[in-house]
C-alpha positions, 0 to 999 in steps of 0.5 A: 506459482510463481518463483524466485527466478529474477536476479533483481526485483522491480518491488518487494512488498511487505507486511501481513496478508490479510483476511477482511470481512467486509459489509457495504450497504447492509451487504456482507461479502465472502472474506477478501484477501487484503493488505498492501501485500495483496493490493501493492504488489497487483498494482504493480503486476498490472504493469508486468513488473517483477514483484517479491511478497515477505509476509506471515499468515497462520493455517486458517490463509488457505493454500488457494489464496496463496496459489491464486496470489502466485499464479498472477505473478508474484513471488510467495515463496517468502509468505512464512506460515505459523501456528497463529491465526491469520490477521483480519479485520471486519469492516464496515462501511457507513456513508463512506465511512470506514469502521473497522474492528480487530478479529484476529492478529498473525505474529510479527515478522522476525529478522530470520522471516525476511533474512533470504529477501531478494534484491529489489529496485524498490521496497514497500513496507505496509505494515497492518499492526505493527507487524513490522518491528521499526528496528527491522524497518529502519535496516530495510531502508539501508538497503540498496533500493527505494524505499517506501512506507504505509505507517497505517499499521504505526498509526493504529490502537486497538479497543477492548471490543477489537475497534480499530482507532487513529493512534500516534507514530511513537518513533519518527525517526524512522520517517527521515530515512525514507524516500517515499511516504504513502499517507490517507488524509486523515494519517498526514493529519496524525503524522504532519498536522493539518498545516502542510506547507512545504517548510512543514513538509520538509521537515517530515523527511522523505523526498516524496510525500503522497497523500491520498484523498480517496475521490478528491485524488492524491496530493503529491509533495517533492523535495525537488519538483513541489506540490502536484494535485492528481485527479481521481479518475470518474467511475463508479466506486464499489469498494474503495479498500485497496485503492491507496496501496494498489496506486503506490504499488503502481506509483513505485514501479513507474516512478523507478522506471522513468523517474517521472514524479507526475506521470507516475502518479497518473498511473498509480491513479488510474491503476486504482481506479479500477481496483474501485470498481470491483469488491476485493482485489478482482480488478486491476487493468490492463497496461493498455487500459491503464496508459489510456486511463492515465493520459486523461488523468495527467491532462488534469494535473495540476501543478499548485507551487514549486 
């Protein structure tokens, strides 16, 4: 299991563990573990990076999931457990499209919950439902790291039968403190509008924008370097959950280590390529076989304005 031994960590990743049930092609499997806390911090792992977990689950997690998390290298020891039941979800895929339903949701994390974190070069915060008080967010990107968000648990409403639908951001504030922001196509519509120009973009606040657009790829906004289209690399897609949080898991390490905007993203992108080819978080690559898959990635790169 791993431990607390590192002065400084390259990325500390937070928000709720999560069980999915999820159901492809009339196929239901075994409950996976989810969240970018499960997919943020291997992506990262898959690139020998130091990575540190604050996240909240009930009795229901199971010791195993959390020792099999510790055992690839990442730091649990600020998982807290409670006394409710772990946040899951049921999803469903339709011709690609994502359907998902609430089953059950862990309590938020407190101000005591992350009091003893410890110092990262950079910060993701994946909220899954609103688990993250934006009074905590904003003090988390005071602290002395890149910081990085997924507001995908911001942008969620729940229905009275536990569907999860597209909701508003209720406090932008929190945007314009950020210097990385991780959205799916469809979250940059509800946070940004479907015109993105780069006056629009700068607007939003964060020095780097990513947008993921799951086979079309990531299109990636800076303030300082323009607009970059990043391929998906071709393979055969099993399950896409994951794939966007284990690409900016990977992206974050990268980009802290060689402050290279493109490169990074071709190493978020290749890193995700293989979290698609298995169900759940089975597959992550190798640094070689990551770097190799990168390489054809940065190739196709395509620089579209300053």
């Amino acid at each position: 299991m791993a431990t607390g031994s590192h002065s400084m960590y390259d990325l500390a990743v937070i928000g709720h563990l999560v069980l999915d049930y999820i159901s492809r092609d009339g196929k239901q499997y075994a409950p996976q573990m989810g969240s970018p806390c499960v997919y943020a911090s291997l992506g990262a792992r898959a690139l020998d990076a130091s990575v540190v977990v604050a996240s909240k689950v009930g009795h229901d997690y199971g010791e195993g999931r959390l020792c099999w998390l510790g055992s690839r290298g990442v730091n649990i020891e600020h998982v807290r457990e409670c006394n409710s039941q772990t946040t899951a979800f049921k999803i469903k895929y339709v011709n690609g499209r994502r359907f998902m339903w609430l089953a059950s949701k862990c309590t938020p994390l407190t101000r005591r919950d992350l009091s003893e974190l410890p110092e990262s070069s950079a910060v993701h915060m994946g909220p899954i439902l609103d688990e993250i008080p934006l009074s905590i967010a904003m003090t988390l990107t005071r602290r002395n790291s890149v910081t990085c968000l997924d507001p995908q648990g911001y942008l969620r409403r729940v229905l009275r039968d536990g569907e999860i639908r597209r909701s508003s951001l209720r406090n932008h504030v929190l945007l314009k403190h950020l210097d990385v922001l991780k959205v799916s196509e469809d979250e940059a519509s509800a946070l940004i509008g479907r015109s993105r120009t780069s006056h629009k973009l700068n607007s939003v606040g964060p020095e780097v924008i990513l947008i993921t657009k799951g086979k079309a790829g990531t299109l990636i906004w800076s303030k300082d370097r323009g607009v970059f289209r990043i391929p998906a690399y071709k393979t055969r897609v099993r399950d896409p959950t994951g794939a966007g949080d284990a690409f900016v898991g990977a992206f974050l390490v990268t980009w802290i280590r060689t402050g290279d905007l493109p490169w990074s993203a071709a190493i978020g992108s290749a890193v995700a390529s293989f979290v698609v080819e298995k169900v759940g978080p089975a597959n992550f690559g190798t640094s070689k076989q990551v770097e190799k898959r990168a390489k054809t990635i940065f190739d196709g790169i395509i620089r579209l304005h300053k």
